[in-house]
N, C-alpha and C positions, 0 to 999 in steps of 0.2 A: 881595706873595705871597698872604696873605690875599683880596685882590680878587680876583685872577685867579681864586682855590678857587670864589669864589663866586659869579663868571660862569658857572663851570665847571659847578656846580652847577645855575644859572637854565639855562644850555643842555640839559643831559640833563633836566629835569624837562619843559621845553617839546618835547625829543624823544620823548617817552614819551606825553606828550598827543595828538601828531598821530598815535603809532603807533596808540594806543587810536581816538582819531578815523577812523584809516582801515578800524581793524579792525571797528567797531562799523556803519560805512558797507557796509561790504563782506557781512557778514552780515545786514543789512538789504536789501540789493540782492538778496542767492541767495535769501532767505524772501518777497522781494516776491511773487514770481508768484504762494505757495499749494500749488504744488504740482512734481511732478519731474518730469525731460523720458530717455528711455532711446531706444536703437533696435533693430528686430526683428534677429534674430539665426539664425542656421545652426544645428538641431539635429537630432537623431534622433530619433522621437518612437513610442514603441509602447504600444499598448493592449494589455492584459494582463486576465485574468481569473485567480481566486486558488480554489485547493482544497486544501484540510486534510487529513493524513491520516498514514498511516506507510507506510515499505518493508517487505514480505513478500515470501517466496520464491512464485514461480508455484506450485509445485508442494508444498505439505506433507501428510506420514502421520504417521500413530499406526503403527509396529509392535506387534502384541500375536502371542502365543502360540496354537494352536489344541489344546495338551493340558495341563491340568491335573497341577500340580506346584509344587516346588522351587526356586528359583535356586541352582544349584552353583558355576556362575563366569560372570559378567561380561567381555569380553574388547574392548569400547569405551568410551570416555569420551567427555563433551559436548566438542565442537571435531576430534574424529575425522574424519577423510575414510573411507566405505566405497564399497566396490563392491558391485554388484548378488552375490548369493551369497554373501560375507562371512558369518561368522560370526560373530554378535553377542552371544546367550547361551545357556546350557546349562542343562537344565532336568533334573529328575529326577520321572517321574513321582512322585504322592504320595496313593494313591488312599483314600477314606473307608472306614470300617468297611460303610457302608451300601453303597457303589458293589462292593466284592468282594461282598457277602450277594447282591447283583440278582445279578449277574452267574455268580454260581453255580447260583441259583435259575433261574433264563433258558436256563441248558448244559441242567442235567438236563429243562429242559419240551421243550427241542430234544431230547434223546434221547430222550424217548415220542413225538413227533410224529415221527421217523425210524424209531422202532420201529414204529409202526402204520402208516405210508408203506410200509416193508417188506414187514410182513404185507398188503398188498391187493397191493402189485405180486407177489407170488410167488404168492397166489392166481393173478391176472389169467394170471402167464405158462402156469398149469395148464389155466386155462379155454380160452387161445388156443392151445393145441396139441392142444386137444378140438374146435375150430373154436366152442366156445361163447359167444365174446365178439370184436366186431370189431375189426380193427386201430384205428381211429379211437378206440375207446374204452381201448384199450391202452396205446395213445402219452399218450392224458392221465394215464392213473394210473402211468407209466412218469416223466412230466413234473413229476406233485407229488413221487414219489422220488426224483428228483436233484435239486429242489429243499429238499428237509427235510435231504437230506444238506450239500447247501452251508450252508443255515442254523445246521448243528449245527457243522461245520467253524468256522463266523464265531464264534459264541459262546465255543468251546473254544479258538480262537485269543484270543478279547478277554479271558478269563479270566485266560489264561497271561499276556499283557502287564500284568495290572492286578497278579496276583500276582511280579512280577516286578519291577512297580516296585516294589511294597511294601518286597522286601526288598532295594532296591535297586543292582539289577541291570540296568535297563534306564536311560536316558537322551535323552533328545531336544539338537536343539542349535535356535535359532528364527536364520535367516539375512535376509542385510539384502535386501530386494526392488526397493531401487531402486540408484542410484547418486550418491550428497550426502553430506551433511557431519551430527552428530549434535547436533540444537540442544536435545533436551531428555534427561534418563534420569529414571524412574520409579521401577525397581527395584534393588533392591545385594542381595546374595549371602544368601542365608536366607529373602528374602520368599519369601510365595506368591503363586501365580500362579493366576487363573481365566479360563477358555479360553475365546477367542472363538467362539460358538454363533450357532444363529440364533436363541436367545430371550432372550440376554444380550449384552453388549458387551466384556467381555474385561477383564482388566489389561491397560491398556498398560505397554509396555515403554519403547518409545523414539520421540522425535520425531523426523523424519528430513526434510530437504528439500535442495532442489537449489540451492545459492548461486550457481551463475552465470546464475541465470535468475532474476531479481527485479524487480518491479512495486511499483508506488504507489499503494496503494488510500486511496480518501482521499470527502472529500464536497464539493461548488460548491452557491452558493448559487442563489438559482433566477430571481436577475438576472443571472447570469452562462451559465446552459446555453445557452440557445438562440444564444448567440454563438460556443460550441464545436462542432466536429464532431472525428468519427471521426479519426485522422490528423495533426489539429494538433501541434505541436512543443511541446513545454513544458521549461521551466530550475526544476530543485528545488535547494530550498537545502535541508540539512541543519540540522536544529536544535543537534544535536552538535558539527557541523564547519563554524561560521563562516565566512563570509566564500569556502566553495567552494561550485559547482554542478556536477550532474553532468544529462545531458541524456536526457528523453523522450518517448516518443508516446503519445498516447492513443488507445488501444484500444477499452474499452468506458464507454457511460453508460448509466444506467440509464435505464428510461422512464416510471419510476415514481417519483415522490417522498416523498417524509415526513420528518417530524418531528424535531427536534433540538434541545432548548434554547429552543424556539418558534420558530423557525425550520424554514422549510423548504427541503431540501437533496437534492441527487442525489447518488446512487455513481455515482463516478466510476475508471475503471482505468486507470493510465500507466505502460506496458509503459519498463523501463531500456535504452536505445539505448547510451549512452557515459558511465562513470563518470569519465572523465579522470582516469584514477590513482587512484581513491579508494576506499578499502577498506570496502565497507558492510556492515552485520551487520544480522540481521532486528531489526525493533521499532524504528528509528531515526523519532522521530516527523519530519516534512517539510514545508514550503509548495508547491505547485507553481505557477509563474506561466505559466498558457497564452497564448501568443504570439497572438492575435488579428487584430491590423493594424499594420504597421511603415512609418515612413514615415522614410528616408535622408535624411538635410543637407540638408532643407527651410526656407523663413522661417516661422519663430516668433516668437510673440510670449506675454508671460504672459496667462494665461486673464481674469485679474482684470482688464484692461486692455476687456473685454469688453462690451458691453452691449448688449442684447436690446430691438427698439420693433420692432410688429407685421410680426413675421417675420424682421426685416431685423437684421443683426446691425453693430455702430458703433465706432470708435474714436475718440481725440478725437487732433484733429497740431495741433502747433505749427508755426506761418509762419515760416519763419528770418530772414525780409526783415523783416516787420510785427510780427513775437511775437505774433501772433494768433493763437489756439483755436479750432479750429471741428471738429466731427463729420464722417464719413468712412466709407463705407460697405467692407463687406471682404468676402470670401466666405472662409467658416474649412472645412478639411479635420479630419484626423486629431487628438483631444484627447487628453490621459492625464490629464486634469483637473487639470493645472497649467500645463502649456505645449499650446497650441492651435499647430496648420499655419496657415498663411497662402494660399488660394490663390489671391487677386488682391486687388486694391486698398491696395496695399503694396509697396514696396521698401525697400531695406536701409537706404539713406540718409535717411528719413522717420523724424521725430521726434516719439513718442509722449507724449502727455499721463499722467500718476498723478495722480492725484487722493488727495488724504491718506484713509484711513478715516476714515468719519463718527465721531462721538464719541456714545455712548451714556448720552443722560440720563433 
């Protein structure tokens, strides 16, 4: 019994030898050649161009106010839907010590300048019923008298409004002008408000723009413009929203470049065609990949298999008969700089030389 164990033994050790033996042969065999053998392959291959930027609504405002005052009541919040005429806030005049002082001061100079407008035209109508003053000359002094009287009318009207707000009686309300959604608010009930003039810019009140009309304003670097035009199709990917894309066109580039980081970049504008379901909100920063050149379940082959001797561009095949290596001339189409088209000197069944990376010493 004993013997048999230990035949037993001498057999499995001698089995384990030849297994090593053939394993060590066999892995010396696949490493002989140096290097791998692959074949071209069917793929899709597009050239892309890439521009940085965020989504904005086409169309955004500032509402502001044109009379100077109060907020009494607020009657939107950010995220509101309005329509064009909405009523958004209420305002109560709030007029300064100094703006009633003018404004007083302004009625009474309008009432001397209407008083002495007076006295000439009622001369004038004495002189022309004596024939001693021409009609022509009548109608003018007839002309600054209904003029001094509208001017005294406007001021004694602007008076009564200003003393009116004061004691707060009168009210304005400022209504929405377009028709969008409310992306930003400025004011809350109490502030004050100073009116948009033409020698100042006004409080704003509220940001306002149109959400179903939204754009990709972004910058391309200035390797990438002149391969773009007008028109092109472009896939954004959301920075926020992983893994989706929603689909557009590009509208406008600019013609003009500059500066960025040391870089130099174009604006660039890509009008939103199709969000594919996807709920966007202003300020979502975006990639855009513009769609350049596409080329459908073409032979490919990897670009690094490549290599460039005056003009002519080479690959290396392996003999399947001989195991022989020898260079191969190809005409390459469409690249996306990792997978090159193939458009002759190649078929599927042809088998591709790798060459290991050189080693850097």
């Amino acid at each position: 019994m004993k013997k048999l164990k230990i035949i037993g033994i001498v057999v499995i050790l001698i089995g384990l030898g030849f297994a090593a033996r053939q394993l060590f042969s066999t892995k010396k065999t696949d490493n002989s050649k140096g290097y791998k053998t692959l074949q071209p392959t069917f793929e899709t291959i597009v050239e892309e161009a890439l521009a940085i930027g965020t989504i904005t609504p086409e169309n955004e405002i500032q509402v502001k106010s044109k009379i100077a005052g109060i907020v009494v009541d607020r009657f939107v919040e950010v995220g509101n839907e309005v329509n064009k005429g909405d009523i958004m806030v209420q305002i109560s005049p709030d007029p300064t010590p100094i703006e009633l002082t003018e404004a007083r001061r302004d009625l009474e100079m309008k009432e001397v300048a209407l008083k002495n407008a007076k006295l000439q035209y009622d001369r004038n109508v004495e002189l022309l019923g004596k024939n001693l003053v021409s009609e022509e000359a009548f109608e003018s002094i007839k002309l600054k008298y209904d003029q001094a009287k509208l001017q005294r009318d406007l001021s004694k009207d602007r008076l009564s409004l200003i003393e009116k707000g004061q004691a707060g009686q009168v009210e304005s309300v400022v209504k929405s002008p377009i028709t969008g959604t409310v992306l930003e608010k400025f004011v809350n009930v109490g502030d004050p408000v100073v009116p948009l003039t033409s020698y100042q810019q006004g409080t704003p009140l509220f940001t306002l723009a149109d959400m179903s009309s939204l754009i990709f304003r972004g910058t391309i670097d200035e390797i990438d413009v002149g391969k773009v035009s007008v028109g092109v199709m472009a896939e954004l990917e959301i920075g926020a929203l992983p893994g989706k894309t929603i689909l557009g066109e590009v509208v406008r580039m600019s013609p003009k470049a500059r500066k960025e980081n040391n870089a130099t970049v174009f604006d660039i504008e890509i009008k939103i065609v199709d969000t594919r379901g996807i709920t966007l909100r202003a300020g979502y920063s975006a990639n855009a990949k513009i769609i350049i050149n596409k080329a459908e379940h073409v032979l490919s082959i990897p670009e690094r298999l490549l290599t460039f001797e005056n003009d002519s561009v080479f690959v290396e095949l392996e003999d399947t008969v001989t195991g022989t290596v020898s260079k191969h001339p190809v005409e390459i189409g469409l690249s996306d700089g990792i997978i090159a088209e193939v458009k002759s000197g190649l078929v599927s069944d042809d088998i591709l030389v790798e060459r290991p990376p050189k080693e850097i010493k």
